[in-house]
Biotite code that builds the C-alpha atoms (Angstrom):
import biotite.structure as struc

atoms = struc.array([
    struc.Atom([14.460, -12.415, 6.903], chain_id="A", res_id=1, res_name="UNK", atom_name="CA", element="C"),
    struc.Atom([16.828, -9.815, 5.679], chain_id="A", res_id=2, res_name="UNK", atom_name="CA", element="C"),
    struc.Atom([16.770, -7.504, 2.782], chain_id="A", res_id=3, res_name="UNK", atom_name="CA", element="C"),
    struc.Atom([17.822, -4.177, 0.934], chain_id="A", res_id=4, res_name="UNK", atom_name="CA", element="C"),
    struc.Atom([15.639, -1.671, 0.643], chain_id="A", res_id=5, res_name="UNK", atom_name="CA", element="C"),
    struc.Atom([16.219, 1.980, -0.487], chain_id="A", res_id=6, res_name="UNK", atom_name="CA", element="C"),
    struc.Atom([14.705, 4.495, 1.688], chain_id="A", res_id=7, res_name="UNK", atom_name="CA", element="C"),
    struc.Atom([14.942, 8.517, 1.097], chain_id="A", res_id=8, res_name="UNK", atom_name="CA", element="C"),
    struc.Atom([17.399, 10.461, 3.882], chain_id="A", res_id=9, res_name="UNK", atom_name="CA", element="C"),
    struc.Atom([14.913, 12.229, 5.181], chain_id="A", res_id=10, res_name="UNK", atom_name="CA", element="C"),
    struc.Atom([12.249, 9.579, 5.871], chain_id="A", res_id=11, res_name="UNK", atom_name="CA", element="C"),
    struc.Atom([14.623, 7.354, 6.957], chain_id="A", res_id=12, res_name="UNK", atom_name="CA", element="C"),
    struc.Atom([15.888, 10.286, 9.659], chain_id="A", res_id=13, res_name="UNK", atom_name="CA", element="C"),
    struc.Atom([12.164, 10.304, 10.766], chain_id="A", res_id=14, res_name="UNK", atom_name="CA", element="C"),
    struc.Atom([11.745, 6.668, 11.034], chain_id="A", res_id=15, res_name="UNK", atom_name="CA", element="C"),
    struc.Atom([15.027, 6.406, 13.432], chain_id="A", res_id=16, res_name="UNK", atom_name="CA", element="C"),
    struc.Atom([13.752, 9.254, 15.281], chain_id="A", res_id=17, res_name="UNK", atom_name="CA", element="C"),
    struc.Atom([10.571, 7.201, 15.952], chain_id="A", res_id=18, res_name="UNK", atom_name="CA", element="C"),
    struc.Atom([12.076, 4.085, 16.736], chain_id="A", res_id=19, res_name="UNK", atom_name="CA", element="C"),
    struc.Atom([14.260, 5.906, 19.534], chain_id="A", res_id=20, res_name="UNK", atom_name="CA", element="C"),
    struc.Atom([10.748, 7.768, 20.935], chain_id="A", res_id=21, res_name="UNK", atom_name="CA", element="C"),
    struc.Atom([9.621, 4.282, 21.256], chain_id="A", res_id=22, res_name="UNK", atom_name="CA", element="C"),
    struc.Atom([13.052, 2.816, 22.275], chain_id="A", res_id=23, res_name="UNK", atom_name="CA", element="C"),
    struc.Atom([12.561, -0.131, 19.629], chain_id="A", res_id=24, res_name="UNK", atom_name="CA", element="C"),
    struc.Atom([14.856, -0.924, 16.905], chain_id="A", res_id=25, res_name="UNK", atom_name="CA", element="C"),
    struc.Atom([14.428, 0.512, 13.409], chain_id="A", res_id=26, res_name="UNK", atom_name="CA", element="C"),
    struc.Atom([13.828, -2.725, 12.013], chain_id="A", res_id=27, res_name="UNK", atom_name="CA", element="C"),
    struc.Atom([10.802, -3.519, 14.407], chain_id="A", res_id=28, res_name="UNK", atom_name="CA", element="C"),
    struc.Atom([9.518, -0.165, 13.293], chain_id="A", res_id=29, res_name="UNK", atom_name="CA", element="C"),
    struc.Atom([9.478, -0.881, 10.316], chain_id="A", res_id=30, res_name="UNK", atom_name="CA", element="C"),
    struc.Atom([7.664, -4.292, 10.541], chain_id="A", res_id=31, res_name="UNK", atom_name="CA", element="C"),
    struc.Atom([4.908, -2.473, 12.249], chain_id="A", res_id=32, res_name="UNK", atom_name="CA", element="C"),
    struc.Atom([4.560, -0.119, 10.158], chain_id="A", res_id=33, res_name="UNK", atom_name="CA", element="C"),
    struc.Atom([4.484, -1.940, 6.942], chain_id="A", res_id=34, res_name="UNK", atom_name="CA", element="C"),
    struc.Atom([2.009, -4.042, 8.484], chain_id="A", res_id=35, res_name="UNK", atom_name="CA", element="C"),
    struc.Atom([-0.431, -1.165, 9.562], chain_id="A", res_id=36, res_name="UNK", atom_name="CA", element="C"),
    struc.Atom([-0.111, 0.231, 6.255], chain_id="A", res_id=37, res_name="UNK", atom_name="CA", element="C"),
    struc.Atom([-1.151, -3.030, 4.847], chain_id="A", res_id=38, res_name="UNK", atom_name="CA", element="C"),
    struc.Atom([-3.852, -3.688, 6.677], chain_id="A", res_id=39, res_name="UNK", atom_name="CA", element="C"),
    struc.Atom([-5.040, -0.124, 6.409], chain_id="A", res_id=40, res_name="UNK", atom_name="CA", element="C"),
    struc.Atom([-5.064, -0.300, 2.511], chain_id="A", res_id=41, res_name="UNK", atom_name="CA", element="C"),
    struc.Atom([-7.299, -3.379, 2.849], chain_id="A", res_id=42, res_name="UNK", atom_name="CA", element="C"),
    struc.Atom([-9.959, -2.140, 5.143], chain_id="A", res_id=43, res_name="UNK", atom_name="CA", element="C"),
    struc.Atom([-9.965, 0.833, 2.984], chain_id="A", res_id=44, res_name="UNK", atom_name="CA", element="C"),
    struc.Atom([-11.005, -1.339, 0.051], chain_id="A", res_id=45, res_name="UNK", atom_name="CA", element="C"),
    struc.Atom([-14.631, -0.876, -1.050], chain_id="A", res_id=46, res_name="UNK", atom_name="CA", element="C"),
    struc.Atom([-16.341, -4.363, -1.250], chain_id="A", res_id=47, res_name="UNK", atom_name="CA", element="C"),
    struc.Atom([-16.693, -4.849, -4.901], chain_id="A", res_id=48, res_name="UNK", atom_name="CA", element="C"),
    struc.Atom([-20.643, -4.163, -6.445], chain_id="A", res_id=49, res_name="UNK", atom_name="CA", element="C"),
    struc.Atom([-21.427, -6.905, -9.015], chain_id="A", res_id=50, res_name="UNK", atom_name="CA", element="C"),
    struc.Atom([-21.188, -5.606, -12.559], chain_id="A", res_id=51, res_name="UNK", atom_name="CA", element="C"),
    struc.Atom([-24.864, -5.241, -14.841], chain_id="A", res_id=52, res_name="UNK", atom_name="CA", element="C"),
    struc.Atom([-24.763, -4.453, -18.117], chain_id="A", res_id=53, res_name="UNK", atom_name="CA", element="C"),
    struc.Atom([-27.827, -3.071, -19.198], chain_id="A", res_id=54, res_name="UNK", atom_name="CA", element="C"),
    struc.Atom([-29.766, -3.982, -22.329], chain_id="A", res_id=55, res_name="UNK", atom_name="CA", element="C"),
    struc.Atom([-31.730, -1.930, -24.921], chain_id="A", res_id=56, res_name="UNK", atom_name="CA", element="C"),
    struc.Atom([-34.587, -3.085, -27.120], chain_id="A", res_id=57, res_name="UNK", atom_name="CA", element="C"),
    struc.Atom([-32.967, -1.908, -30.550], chain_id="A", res_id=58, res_name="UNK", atom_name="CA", element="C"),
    struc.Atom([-35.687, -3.376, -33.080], chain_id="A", res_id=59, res_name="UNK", atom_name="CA", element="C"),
    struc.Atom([-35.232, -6.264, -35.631], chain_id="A", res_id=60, res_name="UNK", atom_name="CA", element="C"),
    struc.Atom([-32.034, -5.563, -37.858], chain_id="A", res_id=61, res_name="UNK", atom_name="CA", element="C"),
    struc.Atom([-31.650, -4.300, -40.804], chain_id="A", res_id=62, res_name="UNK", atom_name="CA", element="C"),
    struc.Atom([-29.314, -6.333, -41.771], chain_id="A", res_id=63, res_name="UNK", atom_name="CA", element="C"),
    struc.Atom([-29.104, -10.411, -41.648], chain_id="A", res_id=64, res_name="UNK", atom_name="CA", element="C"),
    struc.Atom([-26.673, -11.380, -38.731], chain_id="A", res_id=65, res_name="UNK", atom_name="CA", element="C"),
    struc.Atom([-26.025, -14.146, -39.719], chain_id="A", res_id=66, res_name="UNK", atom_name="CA", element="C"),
    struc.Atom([-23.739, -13.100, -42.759], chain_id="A", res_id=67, res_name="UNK", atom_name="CA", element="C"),
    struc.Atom([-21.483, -10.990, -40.735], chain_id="A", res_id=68, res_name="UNK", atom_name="CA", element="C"),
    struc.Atom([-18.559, -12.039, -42.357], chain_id="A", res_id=69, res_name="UNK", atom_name="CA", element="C"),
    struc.Atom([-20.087, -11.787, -45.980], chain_id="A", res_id=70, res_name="UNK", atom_name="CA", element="C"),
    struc.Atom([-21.368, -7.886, -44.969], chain_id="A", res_id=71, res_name="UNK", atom_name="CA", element="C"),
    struc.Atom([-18.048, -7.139, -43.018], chain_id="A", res_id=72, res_name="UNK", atom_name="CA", element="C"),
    struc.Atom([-16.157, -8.344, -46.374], chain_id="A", res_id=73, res_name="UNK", atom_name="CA", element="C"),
    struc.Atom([-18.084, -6.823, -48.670], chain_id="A", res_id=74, res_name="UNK", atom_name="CA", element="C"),
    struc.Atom([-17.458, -3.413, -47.109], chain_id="A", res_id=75, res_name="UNK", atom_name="CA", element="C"),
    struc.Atom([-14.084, -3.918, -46.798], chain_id="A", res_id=76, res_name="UNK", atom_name="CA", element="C"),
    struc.Atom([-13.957, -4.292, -50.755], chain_id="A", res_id=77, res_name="UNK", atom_name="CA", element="C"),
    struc.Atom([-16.025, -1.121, -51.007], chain_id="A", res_id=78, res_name="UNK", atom_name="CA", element="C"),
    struc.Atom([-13.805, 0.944, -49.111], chain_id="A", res_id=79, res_name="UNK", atom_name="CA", element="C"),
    struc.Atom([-10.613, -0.801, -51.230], chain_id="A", res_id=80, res_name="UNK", atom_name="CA", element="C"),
    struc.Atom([-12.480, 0.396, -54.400], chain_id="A", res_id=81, res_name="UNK", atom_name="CA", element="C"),
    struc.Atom([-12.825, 3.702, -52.944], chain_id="A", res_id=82, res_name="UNK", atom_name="CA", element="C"),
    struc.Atom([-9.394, 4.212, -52.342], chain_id="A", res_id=83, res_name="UNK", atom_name="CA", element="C"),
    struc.Atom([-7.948, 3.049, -56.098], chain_id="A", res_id=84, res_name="UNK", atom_name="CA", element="C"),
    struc.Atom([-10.338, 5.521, -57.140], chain_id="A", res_id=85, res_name="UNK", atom_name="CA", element="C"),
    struc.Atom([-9.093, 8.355, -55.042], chain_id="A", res_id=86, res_name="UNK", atom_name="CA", element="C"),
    struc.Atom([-5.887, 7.624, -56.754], chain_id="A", res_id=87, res_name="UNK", atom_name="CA", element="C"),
    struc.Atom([-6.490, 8.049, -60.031], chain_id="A", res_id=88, res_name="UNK", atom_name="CA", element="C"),
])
């Protein structure tokens, strides 16, 4: 398959100058090393440790859970009350 790439001058002087050491073509050079660099960055890979979250015995609440929303909103309106008095 054929494609553009941009490569910088100087590596690109390096990589011919390999390629005629080994007297293959740049473009077979390049395959190979793509593919060792690759296969490299996946052997390098640390297997993956399964995540735990850890829990913590916190007590009962304080509060009752299950009127979240009510609590949550009734803050809010605190906070709104505390502001129009700031601005006074």
């Amino acid at each position: 398959m054929r494609t553009t790439i941009r490569i910088d001058d100087e590596l690109l002087g390096k990589l011919k100058e390999e390629a005629r050491k080994q007297n293959i073509s740049l473009a077979r050079l390049l395959d190979r090393t793509l593919r060792a660099g690759m296969h490299a960055s996946r052997s390098a890979r640390r297997p993956r440790r399964r995540y735990r979250e850890r829990t913590h015995a916190m007590g009962a609440p304080n509060v009752a859970l299950d009127k979240a929303l009510a609590l949550a909103a009734g803050l809010e309106d605190q906070e709104i009350v505390r502001k129009m008095m700031l601005r006074k």
